[in-house]
VEXDREN-2710 file (C-alpha; in Angstrom, 1 decimal):
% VEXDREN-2710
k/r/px/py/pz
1/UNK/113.7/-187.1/-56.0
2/UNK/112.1/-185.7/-52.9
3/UNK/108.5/-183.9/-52.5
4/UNK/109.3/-180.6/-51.3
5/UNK/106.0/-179.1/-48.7
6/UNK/106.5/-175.7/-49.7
7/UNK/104.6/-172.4/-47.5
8/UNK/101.3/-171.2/-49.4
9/UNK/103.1/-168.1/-50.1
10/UNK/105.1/-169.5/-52.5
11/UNK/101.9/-169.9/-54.9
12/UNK/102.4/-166.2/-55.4
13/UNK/106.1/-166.3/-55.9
14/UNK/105.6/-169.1/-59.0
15/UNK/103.6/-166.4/-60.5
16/UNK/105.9/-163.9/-60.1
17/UNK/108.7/-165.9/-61.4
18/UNK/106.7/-166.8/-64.3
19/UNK/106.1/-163.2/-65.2
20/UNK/109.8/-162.0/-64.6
21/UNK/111.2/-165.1/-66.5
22/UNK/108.8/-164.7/-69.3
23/UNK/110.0/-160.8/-69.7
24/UNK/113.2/-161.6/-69.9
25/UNK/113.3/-163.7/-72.9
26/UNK/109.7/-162.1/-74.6
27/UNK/110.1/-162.5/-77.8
28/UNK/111.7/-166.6/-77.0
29/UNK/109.2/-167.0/-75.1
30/UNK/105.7/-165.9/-77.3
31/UNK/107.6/-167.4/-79.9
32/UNK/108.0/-171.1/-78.3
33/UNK/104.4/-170.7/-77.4
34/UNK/102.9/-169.9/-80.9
35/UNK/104.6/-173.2/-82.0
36/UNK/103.1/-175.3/-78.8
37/UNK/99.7/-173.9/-80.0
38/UNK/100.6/-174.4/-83.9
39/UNK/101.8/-178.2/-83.2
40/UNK/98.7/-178.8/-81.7
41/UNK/96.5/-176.7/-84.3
42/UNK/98.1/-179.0/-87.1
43/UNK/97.5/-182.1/-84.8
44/UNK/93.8/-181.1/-84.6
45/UNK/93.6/-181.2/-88.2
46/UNK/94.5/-184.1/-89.0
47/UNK/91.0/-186.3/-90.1
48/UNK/90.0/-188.7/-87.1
49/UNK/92.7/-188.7/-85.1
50/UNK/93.2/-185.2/-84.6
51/UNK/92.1/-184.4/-81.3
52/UNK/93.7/-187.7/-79.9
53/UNK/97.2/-187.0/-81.3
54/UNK/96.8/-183.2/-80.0
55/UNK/95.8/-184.7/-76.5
56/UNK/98.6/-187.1/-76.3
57/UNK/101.3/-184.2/-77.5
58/UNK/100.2/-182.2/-74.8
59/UNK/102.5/-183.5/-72.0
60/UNK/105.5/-183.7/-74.3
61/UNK/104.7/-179.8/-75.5
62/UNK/104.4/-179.1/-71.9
63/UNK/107.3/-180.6/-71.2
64/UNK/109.2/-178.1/-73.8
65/UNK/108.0/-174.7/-72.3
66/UNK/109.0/-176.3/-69.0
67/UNK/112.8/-177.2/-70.3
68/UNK/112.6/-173.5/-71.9
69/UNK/111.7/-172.2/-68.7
70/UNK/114.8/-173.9/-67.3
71/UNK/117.2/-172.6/-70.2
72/UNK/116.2/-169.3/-69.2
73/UNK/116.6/-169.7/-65.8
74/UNK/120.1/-170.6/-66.2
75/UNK/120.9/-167.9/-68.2
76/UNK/120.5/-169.6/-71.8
77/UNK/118.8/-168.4/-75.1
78/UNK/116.2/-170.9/-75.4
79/UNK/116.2/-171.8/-78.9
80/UNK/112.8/-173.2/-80.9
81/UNK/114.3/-176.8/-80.9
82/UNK/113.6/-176.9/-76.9
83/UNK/110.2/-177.0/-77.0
84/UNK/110.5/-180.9/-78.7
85/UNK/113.1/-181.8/-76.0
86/UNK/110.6/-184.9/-74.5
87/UNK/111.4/-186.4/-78.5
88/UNK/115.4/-185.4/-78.0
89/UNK/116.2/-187.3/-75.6
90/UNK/116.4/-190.9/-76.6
91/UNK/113.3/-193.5/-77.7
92/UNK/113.2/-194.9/-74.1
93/UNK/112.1/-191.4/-72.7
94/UNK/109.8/-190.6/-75.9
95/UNK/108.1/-193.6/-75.5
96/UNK/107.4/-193.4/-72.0
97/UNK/106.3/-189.5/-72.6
98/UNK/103.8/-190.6/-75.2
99/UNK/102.3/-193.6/-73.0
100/UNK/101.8/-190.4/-70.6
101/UNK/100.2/-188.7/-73.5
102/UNK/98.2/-191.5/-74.2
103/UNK/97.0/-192.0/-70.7
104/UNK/95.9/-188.2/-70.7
105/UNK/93.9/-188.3/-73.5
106/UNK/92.0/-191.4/-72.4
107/UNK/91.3/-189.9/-69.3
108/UNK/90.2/-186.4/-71.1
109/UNK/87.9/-188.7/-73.0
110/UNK/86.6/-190.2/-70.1
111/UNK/86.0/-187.0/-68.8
112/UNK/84.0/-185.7/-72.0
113/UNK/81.8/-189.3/-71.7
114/UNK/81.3/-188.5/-68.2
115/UNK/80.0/-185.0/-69.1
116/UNK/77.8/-186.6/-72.1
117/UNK/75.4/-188.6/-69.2
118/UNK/74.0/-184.9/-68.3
119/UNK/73.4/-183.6/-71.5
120/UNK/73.3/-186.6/-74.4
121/UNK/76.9/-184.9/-75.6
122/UNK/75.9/-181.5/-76.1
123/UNK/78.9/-180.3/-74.1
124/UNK/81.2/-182.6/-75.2
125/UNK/80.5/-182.0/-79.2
126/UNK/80.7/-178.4/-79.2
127/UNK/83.9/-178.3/-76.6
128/UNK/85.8/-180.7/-79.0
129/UNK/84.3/-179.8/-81.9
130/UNK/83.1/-176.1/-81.6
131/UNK/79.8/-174.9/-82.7
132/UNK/76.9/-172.3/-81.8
133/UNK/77.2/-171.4/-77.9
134/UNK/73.8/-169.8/-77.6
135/UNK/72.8/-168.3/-74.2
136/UNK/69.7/-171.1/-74.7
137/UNK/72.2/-173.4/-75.1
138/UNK/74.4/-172.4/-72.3
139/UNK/71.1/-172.1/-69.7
140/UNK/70.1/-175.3/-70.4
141/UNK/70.1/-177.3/-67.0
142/UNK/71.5/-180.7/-69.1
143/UNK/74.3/-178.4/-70.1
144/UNK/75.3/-176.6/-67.3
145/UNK/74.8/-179.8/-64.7
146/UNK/77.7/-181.2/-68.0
147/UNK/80.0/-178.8/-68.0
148/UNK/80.1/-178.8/-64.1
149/UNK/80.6/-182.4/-64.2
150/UNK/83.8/-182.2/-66.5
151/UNK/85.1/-179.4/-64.8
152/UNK/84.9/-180.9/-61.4
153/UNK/86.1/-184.4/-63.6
154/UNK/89.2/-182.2/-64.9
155/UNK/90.4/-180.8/-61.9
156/UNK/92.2/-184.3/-60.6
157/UNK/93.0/-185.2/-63.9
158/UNK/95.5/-181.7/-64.2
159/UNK/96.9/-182.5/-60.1
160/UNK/98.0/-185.7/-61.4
161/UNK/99.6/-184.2/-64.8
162/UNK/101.0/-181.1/-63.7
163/UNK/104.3/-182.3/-62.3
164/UNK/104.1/-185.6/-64.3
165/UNK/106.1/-185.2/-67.5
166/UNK/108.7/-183.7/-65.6
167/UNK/109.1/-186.6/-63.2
168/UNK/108.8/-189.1/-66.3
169/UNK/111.6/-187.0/-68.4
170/UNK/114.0/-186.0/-65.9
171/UNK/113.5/-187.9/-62.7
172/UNK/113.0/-191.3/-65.0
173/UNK/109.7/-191.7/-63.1
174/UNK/107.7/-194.4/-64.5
175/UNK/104.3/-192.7/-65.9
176/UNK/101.7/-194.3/-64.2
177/UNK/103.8/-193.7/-60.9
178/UNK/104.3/-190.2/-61.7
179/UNK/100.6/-189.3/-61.5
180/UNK/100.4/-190.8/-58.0
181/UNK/103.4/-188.6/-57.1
182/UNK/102.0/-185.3/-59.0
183/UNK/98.9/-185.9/-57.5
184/UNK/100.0/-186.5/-54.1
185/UNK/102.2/-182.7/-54.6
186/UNK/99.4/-181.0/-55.7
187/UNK/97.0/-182.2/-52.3
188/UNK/99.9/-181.7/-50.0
189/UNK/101.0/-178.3/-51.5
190/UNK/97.4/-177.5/-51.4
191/UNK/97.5/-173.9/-50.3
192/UNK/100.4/-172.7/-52.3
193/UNK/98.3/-174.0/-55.8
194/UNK/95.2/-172.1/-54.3
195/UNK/97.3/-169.2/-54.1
196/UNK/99.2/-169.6/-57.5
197/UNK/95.2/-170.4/-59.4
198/UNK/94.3/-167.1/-57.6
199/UNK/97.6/-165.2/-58.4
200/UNK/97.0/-166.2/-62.0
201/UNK/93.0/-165.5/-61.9
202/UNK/94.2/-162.2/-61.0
203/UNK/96.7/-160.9/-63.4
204/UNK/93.9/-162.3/-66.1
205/UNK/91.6/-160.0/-64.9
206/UNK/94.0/-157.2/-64.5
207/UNK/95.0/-157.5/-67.8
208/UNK/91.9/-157.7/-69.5
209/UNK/90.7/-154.3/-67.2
210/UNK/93.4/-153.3/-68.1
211/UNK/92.9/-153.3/-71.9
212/UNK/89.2/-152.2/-71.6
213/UNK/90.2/-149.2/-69.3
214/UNK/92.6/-148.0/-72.1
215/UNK/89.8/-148.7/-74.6
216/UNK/87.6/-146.6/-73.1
217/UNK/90.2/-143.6/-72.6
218/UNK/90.5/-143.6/-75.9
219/UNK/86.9/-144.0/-76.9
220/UNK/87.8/-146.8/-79.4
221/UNK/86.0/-150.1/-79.0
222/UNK/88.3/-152.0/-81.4
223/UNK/91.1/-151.5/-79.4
224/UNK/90.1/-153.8/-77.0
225/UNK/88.8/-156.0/-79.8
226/UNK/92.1/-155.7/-81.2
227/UNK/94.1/-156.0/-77.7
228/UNK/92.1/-158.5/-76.3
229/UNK/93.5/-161.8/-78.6
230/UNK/97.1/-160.9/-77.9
231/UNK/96.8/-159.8/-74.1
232/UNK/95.4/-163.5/-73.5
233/UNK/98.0/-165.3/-75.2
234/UNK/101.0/-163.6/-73.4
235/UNK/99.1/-164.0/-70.0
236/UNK/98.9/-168.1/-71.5
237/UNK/103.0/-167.9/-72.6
238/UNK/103.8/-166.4/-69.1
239/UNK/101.4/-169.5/-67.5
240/UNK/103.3/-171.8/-69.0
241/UNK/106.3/-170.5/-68.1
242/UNK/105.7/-170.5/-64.4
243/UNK/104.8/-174.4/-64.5
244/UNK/108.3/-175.3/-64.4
245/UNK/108.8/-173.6/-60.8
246/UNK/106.3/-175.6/-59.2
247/UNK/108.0/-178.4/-60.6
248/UNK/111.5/-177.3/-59.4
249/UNK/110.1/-176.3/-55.8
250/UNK/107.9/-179.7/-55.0
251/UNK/110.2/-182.0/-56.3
252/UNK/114.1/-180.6/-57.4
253/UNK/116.7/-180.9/-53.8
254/UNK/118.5/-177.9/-53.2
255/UNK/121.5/-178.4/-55.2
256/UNK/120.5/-180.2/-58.1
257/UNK/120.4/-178.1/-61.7
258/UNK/117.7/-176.3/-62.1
END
């Protein structure tokens, strides 16, 4: 393993092999992702522990759209059972993928306790637990200085996941170590994650023009009601399915699989 500084033009080109990958394996792909967000929806479920277990799934789920990625890639159908390939793999790499979970969700905690000192929780409860987002509520000066505060708190906490289960599946990269070495990725590819955020913030926003611009031609409202749902969770599928790029471009040697 070998941290790859790759030019900031290559932010863009993750995006664009996220799209193209994603398109040619559609129906794979939304597929794989309805069951990443139905494994977590049933985690969530689950009385008292819910959340947590969702939380500590997320790196191994991540993992999955990541491995599907790479089926794809090499020219493979990538069949549903891929998307569980952290819990495939042997117990030695399971366990170490759900210590990584379980260091996430601690830290995502944190991060929601943090918030909580701004706004007595207010944030935090209706985030993790949903409820009435008023426009009084959202105004509120303990609420916004909250959500600021575990948005600014989340952004190294995703630099030191986003190549992590990767390195611990396939690299054998201790967890805790991994972070460090995700982390350190993400600073020193900097300008090609700016781009890629931006490159992604983009074809959000085209997309959802997009949709409301065909609304309006037709002058029916509940088309973009209707469009709107959908729209976001291909742009989400395709997202996940560029992670596994930056992965393969800071970290995989010319040569290896992949």
């Amino acid at each position: 393993m070998k941290l790859h500084i790759v030019p900031a033009r290559t932010g863009l080109a993750w995006v664009r092999s996220g799209i193209t990958t994603f398109w040619r394996q559609p129906l794979a792909f939304a597929g794989l992702f309805f069951m990443f967000m139905a494994s977590m929806s049933v985690a969530m479920m689950l009385p008292f522990l819910g959340i947590a277990l969702a939380l500590v799934l997320l790196p191994a789920l991540t993992l999955g759209m990541m491995a599907a990625t790479r089926e794809a890639v090499d020219g493979r159908f990538p069949m549903p059972l891929v998307l569980f390939t952290a819990f495939r793999e042997g117990k030695a790499r399971t366990v170490a993928m759900l210590q990584l979970g379980a260091i996430y969700a601690a830290g995502f905690f944190g991060i929601m306790g943090f918030s909580a000192v701004f706004d007595g929780g207010e944030f935090a409860r209706i985030y993790l637990f949903g409820g009435a987002l008023t426009p009084e509520v959202m105004k509120a000066p303990g609420f916004q200085a909250a959500m600021w505060a575990a948005t600014l708190g989340y952004l190294p906490l995703s630099m030191m996941f986003w190549h992590a289960p990767a390195l611990v599946h396939w690299e054998r990269v201790a967890p805790v170590k991994s972070l460090f070495f995700s982390l350190v990725a993400c600073v020193r590819n900097f300008k090609a994650f700016m781009l890629y955020t931006l490159g992604w913030l983009a074809v959000f926003i085209g997309a959802g023009v997009t949709v409301m611009f065909v609304s309006g031609l037709f002058g029916s409202p509940g088309i973009a009601t209707a469009a709107l749902v959908p729209a976001a969770l291909m742009m989400a599928a395709m997202f996940f399915t560029s992670m596994w790029f930056t992965v393969r471009d800071c970290f995989i040697t010319p040569g290896e699989p992949g």
